[in-house]
C-alpha positions as a Markdown table, in Angstrom:
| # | Residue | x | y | z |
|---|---|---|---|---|
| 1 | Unk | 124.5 | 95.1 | 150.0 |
| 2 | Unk | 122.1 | 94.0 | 147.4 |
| 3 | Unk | 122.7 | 90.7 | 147.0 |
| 4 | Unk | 122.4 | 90.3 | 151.2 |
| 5 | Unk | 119.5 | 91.9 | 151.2 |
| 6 | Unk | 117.9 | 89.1 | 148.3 |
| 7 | Unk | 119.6 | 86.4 | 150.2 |
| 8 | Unk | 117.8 | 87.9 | 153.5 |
| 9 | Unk | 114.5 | 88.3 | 151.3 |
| 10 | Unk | 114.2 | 85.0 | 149.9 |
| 11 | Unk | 115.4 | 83.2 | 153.4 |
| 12 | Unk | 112.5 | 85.5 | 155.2 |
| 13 | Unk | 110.1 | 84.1 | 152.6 |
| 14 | Unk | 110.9 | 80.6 | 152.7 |
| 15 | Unk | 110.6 | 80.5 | 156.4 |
| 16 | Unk | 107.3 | 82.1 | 156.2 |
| 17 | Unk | 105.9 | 79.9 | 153.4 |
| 18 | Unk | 107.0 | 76.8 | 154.7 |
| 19 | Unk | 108.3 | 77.5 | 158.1 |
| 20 | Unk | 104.6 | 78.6 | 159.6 |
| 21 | Unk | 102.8 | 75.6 | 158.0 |
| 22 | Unk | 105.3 | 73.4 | 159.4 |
| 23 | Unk | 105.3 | 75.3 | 162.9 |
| 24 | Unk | 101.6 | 74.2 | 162.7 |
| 25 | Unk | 102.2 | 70.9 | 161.5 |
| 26 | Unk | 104.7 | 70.4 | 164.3 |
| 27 | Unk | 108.5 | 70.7 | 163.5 |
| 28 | Unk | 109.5 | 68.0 | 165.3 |
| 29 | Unk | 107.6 | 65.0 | 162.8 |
| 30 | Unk | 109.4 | 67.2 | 159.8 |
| 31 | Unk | 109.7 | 63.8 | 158.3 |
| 32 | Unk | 105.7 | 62.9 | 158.4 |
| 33 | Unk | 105.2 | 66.4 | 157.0 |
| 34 | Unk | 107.7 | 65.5 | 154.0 |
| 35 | Unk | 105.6 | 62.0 | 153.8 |
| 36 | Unk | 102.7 | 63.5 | 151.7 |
| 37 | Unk | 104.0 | 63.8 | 147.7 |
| 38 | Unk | 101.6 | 67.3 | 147.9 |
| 39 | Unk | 103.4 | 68.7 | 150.6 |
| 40 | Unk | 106.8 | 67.6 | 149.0 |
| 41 | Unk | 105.6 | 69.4 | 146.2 |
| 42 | Unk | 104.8 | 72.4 | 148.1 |
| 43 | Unk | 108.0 | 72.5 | 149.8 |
| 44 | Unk | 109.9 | 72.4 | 146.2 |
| 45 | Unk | 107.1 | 75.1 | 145.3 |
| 46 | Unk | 108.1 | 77.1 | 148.2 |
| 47 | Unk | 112.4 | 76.1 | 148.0 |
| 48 | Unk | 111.4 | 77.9 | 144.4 |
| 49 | Unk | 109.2 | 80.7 | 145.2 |
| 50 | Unk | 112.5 | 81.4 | 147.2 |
| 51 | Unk | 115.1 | 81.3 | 144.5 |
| 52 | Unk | 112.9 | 83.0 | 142.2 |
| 53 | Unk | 112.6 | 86.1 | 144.5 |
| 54 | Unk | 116.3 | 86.0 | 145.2 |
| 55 | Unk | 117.5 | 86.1 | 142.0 |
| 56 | Unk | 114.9 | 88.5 | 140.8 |
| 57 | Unk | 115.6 | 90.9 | 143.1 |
| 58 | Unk | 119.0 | 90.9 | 142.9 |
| 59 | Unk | 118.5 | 91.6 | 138.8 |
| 60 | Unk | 115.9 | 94.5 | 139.4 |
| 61 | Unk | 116.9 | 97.1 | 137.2 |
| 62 | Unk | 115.9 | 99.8 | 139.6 |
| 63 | Unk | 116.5 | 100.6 | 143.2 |
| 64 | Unk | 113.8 | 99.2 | 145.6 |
| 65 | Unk | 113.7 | 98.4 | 149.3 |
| 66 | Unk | 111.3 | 95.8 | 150.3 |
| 67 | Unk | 108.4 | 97.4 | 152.6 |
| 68 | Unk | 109.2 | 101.2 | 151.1 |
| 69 | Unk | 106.6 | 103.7 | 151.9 |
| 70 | Unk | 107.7 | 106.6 | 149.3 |
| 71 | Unk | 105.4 | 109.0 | 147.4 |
| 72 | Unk | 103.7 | 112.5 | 147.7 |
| 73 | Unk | 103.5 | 113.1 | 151.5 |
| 74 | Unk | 99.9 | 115.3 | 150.2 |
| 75 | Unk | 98.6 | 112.1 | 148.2 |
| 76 | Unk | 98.7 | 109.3 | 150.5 |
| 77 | Unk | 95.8 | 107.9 | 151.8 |
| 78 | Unk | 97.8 | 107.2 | 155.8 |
| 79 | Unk | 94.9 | 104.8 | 157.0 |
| 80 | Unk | 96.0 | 102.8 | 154.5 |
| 81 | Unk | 99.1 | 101.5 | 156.4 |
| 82 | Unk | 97.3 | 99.2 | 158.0 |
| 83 | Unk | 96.8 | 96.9 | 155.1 |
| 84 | Unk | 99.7 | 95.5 | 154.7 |
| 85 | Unk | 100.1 | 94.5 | 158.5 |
| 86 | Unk | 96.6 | 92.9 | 158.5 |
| 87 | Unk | 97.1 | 91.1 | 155.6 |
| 88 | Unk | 100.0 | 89.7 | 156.6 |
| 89 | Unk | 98.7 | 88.5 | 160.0 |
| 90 | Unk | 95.6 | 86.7 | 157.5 |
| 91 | Unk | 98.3 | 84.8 | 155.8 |
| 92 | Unk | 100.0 | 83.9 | 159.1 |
| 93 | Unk | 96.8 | 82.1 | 160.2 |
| 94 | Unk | 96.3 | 80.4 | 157.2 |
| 95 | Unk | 99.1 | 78.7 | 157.0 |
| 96 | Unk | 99.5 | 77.6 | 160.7 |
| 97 | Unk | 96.3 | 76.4 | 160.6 |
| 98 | Unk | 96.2 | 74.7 | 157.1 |
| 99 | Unk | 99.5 | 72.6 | 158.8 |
| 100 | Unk | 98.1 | 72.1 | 162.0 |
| 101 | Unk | 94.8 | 71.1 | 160.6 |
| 102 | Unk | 96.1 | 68.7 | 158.4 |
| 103 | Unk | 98.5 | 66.9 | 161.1 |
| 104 | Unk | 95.8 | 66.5 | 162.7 |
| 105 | Unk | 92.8 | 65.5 | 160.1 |
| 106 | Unk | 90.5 | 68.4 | 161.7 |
| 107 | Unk | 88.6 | 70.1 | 158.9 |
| 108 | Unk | 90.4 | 68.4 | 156.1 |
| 109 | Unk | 89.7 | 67.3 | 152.1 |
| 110 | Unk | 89.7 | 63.4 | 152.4 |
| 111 | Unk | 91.1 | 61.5 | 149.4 |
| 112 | Unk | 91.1 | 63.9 | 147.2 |
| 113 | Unk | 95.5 | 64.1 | 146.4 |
| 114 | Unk | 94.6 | 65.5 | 143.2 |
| 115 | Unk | 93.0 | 68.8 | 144.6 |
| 116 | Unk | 96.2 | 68.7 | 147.1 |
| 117 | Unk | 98.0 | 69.0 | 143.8 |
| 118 | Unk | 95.7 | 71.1 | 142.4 |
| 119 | Unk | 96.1 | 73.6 | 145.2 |
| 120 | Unk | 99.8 | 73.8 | 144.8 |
| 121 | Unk | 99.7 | 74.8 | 141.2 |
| 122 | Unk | 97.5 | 77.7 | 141.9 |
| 123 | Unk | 100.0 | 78.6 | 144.9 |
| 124 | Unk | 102.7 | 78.6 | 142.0 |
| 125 | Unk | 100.4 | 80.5 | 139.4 |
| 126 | Unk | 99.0 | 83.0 | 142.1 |
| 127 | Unk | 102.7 | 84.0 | 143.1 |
| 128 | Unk | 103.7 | 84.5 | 139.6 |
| 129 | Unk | 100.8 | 86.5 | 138.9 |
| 130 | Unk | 101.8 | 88.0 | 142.0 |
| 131 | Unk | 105.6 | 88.9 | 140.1 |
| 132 | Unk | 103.7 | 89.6 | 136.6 |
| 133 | Unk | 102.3 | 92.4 | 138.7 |
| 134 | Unk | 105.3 | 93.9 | 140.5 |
| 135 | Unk | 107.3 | 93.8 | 137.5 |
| 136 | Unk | 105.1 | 95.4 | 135.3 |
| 137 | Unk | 104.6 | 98.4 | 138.2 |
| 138 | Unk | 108.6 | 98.5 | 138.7 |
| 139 | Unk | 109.4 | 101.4 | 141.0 |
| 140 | Unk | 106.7 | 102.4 | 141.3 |
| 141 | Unk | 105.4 | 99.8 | 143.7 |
| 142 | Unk | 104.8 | 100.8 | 146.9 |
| 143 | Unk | 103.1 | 99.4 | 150.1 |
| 144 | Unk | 101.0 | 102.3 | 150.4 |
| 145 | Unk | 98.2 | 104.0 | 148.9 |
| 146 | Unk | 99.8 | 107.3 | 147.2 |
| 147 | Unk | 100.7 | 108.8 | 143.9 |
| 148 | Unk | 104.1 | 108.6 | 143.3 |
| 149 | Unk | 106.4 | 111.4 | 141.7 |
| 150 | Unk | 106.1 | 111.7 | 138.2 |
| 151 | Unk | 103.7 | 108.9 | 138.0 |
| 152 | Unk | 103.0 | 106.8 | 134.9 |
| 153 | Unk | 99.6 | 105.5 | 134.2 |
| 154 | Unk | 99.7 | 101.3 | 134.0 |
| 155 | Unk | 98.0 | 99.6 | 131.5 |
| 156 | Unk | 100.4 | 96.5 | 130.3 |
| 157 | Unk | 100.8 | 93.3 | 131.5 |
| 158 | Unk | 97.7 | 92.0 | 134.0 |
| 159 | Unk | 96.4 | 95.9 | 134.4 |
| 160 | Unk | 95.8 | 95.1 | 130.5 |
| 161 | Unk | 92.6 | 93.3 | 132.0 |
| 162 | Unk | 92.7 | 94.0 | 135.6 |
| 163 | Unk | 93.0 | 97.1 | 138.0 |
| 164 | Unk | 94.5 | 95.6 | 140.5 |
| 165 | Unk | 96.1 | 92.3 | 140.0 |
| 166 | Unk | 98.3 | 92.0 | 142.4 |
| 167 | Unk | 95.3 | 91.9 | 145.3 |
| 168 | Unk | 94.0 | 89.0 | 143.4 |
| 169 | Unk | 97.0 | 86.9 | 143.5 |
| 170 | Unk | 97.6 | 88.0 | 147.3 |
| 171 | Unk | 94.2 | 86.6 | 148.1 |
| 172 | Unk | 94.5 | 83.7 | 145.7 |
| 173 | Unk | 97.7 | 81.8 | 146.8 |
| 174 | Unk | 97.6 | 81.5 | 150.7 |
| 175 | Unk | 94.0 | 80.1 | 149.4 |
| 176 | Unk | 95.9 | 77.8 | 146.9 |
| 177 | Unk | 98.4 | 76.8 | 150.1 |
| 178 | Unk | 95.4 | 75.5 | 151.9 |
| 179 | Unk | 94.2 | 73.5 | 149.3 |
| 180 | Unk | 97.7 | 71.8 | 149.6 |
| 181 | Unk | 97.2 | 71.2 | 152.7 |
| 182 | Unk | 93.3 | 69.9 | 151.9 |
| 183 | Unk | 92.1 | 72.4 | 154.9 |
| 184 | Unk | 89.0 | 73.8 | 154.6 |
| 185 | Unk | 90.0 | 76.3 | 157.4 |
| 186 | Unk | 93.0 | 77.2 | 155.4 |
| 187 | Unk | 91.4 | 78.0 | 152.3 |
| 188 | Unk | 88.2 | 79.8 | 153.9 |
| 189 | Unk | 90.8 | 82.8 | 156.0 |
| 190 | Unk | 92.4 | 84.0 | 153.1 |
| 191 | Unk | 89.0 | 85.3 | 151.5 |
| 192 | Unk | 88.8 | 87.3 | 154.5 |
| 193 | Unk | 91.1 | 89.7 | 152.6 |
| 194 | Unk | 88.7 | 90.0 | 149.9 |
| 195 | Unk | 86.9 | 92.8 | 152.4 |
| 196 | Unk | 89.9 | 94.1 | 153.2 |
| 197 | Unk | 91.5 | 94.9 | 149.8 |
| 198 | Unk | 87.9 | 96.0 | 148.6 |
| 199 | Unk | 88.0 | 98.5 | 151.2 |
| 200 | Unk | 91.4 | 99.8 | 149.9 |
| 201 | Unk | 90.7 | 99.4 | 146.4 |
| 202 | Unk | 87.7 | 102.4 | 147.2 |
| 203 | Unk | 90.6 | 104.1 | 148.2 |
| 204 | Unk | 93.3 | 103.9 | 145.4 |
| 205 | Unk | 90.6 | 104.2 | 142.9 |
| 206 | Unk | 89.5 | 107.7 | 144.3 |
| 207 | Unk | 93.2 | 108.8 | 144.2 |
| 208 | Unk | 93.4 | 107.3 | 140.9 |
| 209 | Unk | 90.2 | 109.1 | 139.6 |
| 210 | Unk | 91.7 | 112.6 | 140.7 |
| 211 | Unk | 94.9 | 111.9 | 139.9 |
| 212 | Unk | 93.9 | 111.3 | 135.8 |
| 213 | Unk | 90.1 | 112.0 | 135.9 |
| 214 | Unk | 88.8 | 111.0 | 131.7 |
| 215 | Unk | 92.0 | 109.0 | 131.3 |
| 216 | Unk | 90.8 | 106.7 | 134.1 |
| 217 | Unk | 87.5 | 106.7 | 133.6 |
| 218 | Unk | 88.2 | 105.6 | 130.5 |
| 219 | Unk | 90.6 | 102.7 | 131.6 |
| 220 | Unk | 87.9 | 101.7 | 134.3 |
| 221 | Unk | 85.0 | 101.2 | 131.5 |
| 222 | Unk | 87.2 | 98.1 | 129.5 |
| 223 | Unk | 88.4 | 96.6 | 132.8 |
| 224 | Unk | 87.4 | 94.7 | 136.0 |
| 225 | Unk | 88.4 | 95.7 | 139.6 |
| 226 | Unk | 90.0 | 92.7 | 140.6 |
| 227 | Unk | 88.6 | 89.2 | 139.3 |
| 228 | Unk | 87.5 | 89.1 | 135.6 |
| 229 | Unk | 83.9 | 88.7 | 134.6 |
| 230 | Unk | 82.7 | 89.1 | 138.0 |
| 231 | Unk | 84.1 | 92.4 | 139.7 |
């Protein structure tokens, strides 16, 4: 059951990382979108993201269901739920529209392929920060805002520097898709989530407070909320 669930994973991802953009590029010139060596790039960047998640997944040393809601039913902040669902639909449009507007040439980067390449490396680095993240939380990564049971305070890996890494990277590599794609429009929506995980951020960080009081305190006075040097 494991391994069909990481082959279901990484076959979900891939058709969201490069299925949408090539919805919006239009499926039916798949060749024209495969014309571009940055979006060839992307599409091995993406074929990879895939294989990565797959494999990882299926070598998770603990149990974990993608999408899992657990933690203290009293210590769960329930508004919170809506996060993940709103940030997926910002990732959605970003894509569509970074394909469609490059098809198209409608907001785009002109000649600039080394910023297309440019944008696919940060994709790359963003997800793997993205991984750095999950795998330093393990099981206790959950979509929701809640203590879990017998949790452990985090301070290795990014949340060495960072609070809460793993927004960062989720706001950093749709913005690094977009680049690929040299649309403006595509790299402008994903800083729309910079609001939004601000907002939840107040919340974990209240939870977090109450949950350790001086011990995070502490931790909060030698690091940054979510991008170094500036918040």
């Amino acid at each position: 059951m494991k391994y069909l669930i990481a082959l279901g994973l990484a076959l979900a991802v891939l058709a969201f990382a490069l299925g949408v953009p090539l919805l919006g590029w239009g499926i039916a010139d798949w060749r024209g979108f495969l014309s571009s060596p940055a979006r060839l790039a992307y599409t091995a960047a993406c074929v990879l993201q895939s294989l990565v998640l797959g494999i990882g997944f299926c070598l998770l040393p603990f149990s974990y269901a993608p999408g899992k809601r657990e933690g203290q039913a009293s210590k769960r902040v329930a508004r919170q739920s809506l996060v993940p669902i709103a940030s997926r639909l910002v990732w959605l449009a970003a894509l569509l529209i970074s394909g469609y507007s490059d098809r198209r040439n409608w907001m785009v980067i002109q000649d600039a392929m080394w910023l297309r390449f440019l944008g696919v490396l940060i994709y790359v680095l963003a997800l793997a920060w993205v991984y750095w993240s999950f795998a330093t939380l393990g099981k206790q990564h959950s979509a929701e805002v809640t203590i879990q049971e017998d949790h452990q305070f985090i301070t290795e890996g990014p949340y060495r520097w960072v609070r809460h890494p793993m927004y960062l990277g989720l706001i950093v590599f749709p913005a690094g898709a977009g680049l690929a794609f040299g649309s403006w429009i595509g790299i402008a929506i994903p800083l729309l989530l910079t609001g939004l995980f601000a907002w939840r951020i107040a919340d974990e960080e209240k939870l977090m407070h109450q949950e350790f009081g001086e011990r995070w305190e502490t931790y909060c006075r030698r690091t940054w909320r979510l991008v170094p040097f500036l918040y």
